[in-house]
Each structure stands twice: as structure tokens, then as C-alpha cells.
C-alpha positions as CSV (number, residue, x, y, z in Angstrom):
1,X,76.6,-16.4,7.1
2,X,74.1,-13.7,7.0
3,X,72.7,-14.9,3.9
4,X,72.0,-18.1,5.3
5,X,69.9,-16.1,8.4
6,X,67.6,-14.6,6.2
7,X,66.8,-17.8,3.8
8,X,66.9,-19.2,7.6
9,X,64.6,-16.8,9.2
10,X,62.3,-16.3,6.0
11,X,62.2,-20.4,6.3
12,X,60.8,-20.1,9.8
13,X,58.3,-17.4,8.7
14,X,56.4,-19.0,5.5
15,X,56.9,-22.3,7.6
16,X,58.4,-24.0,4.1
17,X,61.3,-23.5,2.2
18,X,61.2,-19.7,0.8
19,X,62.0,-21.2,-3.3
20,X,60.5,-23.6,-5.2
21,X,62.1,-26.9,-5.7
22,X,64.8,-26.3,-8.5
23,X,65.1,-28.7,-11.9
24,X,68.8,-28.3,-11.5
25,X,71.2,-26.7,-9.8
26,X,70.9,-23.5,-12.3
27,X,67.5,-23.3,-11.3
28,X,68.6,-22.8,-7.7
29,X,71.1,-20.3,-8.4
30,X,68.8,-17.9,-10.6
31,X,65.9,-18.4,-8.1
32,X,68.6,-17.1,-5.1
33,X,69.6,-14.3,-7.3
34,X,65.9,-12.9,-8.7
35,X,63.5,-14.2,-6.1
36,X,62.0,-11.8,-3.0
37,X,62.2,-14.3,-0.1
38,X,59.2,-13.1,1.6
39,X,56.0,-12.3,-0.2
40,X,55.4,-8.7,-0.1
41,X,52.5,-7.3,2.9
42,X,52.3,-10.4,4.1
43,X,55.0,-9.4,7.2
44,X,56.0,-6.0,9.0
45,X,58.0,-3.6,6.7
46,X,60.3,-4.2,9.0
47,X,60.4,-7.4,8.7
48,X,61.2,-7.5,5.0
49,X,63.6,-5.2,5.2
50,X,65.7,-7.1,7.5
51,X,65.6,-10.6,5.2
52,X,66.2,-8.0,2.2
53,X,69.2,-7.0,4.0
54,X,70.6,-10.6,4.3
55,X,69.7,-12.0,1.2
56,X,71.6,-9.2,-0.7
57,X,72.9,-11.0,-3.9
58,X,76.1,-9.0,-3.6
59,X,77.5,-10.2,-0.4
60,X,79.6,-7.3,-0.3
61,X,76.3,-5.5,0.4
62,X,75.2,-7.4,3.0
63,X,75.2,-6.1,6.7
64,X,77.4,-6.6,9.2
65,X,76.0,-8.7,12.3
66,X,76.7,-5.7,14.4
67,X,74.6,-3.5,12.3
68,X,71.7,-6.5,11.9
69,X,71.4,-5.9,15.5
70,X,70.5,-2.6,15.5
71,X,67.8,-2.8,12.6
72,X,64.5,-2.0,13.7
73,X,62.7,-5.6,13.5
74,X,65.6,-6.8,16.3
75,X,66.3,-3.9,18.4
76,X,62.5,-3.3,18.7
77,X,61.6,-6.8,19.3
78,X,59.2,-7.7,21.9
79,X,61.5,-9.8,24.5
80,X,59.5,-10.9,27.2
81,X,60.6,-13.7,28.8
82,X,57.2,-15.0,29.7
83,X,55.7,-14.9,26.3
84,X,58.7,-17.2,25.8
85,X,58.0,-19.6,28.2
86,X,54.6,-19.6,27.4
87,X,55.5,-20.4,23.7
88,X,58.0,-23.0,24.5
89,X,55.4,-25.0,26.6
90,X,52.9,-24.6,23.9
91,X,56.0,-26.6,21.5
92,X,56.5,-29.2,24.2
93,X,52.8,-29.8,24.6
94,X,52.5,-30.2,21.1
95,X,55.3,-32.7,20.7
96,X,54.1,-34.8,23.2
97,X,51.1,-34.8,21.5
98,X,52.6,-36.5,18.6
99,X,54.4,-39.0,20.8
């Protein structure tokens, strides 16, 4: 779901889960609901926009995947296909690393 992408996404970016370790279950559901996911300046506006977007706590507010596509932080992504490589052999070299 798109909520999921951005708690997902902002996952990927803070490398660690984007809320604290809840007490109980009503812990977790307030934090979802009154927590940023992202730390503010510390990404592109567009960035945070786009995780603000999917973390909506009203999922009727929440975009559409079609219209995700077309924000900003996607549509003006960098997609170069060697940077990707490059990338994914820096990953590999790493794992093998830890083997």
C-alpha cells in the first residue's frame, strides 16, 4: 500500500526504522499518526514531500500510484543505468566482503 512505500522508502533513507521502538501497540499507533517520517532539511523538499504524500494518516488522502509517479522526486529522478551498475557492484563487493 502506499503508506507502506513511504514508511518503506523513509526506512531506506535514515538506514533504520523511521519510529522509535513502541511500549505497546498504542505507542505504535500514535507515533504513525503524529510523527514526521523524515527529519526535516535533512533530504530534498522533494523528497519529503513525496513520503508526506504516502504517509497521509487519512488514507483517503493519500495519492494514487499513478499520480506518485508523476511527483517531482520520481519523474525527475536521475536514471542512469550506469550509475546503477556501478552502485550494484559496489553492494556485491561489499557482501563478499562480509563473506
Amino acid at each position: 500500500d502506499i503508506w507502506g512505500l513511504g514508511v518503506s522508502i523513509a526506512e531506506c533513507l535514515l538506514g533504520k526504522y523511521p519510529f522509535e521502538k513502541p511500549q505497546s501497540y498504542f505507542d505504535y499507533i500514535e507515533a504513525t499518526m503524529t510523527e514526521n517520517l523524515l527529519p526535516r532539511g535533512r533530504f530534498s523538499k522533494e523528497c519529503e514531500s513525496f513520503i508526506r504524500l504516502c504517509a497521509n494518516v487519512d488514507p483517503k488522502k493519500r495519492p494514487k500510484t499513478e499520480t506518485l509517479l508523476k511527483h517531482p522526486w520520481i519523474a525527475n529522478a536521475n536514471r542512469s543505468t550506469e550509475e546503477f551498475a556501478n552502485w550494484l557492484d559496489n553492494i556485491l563487493v561489499e557482501q563478499a566482503k562480509r563473506k
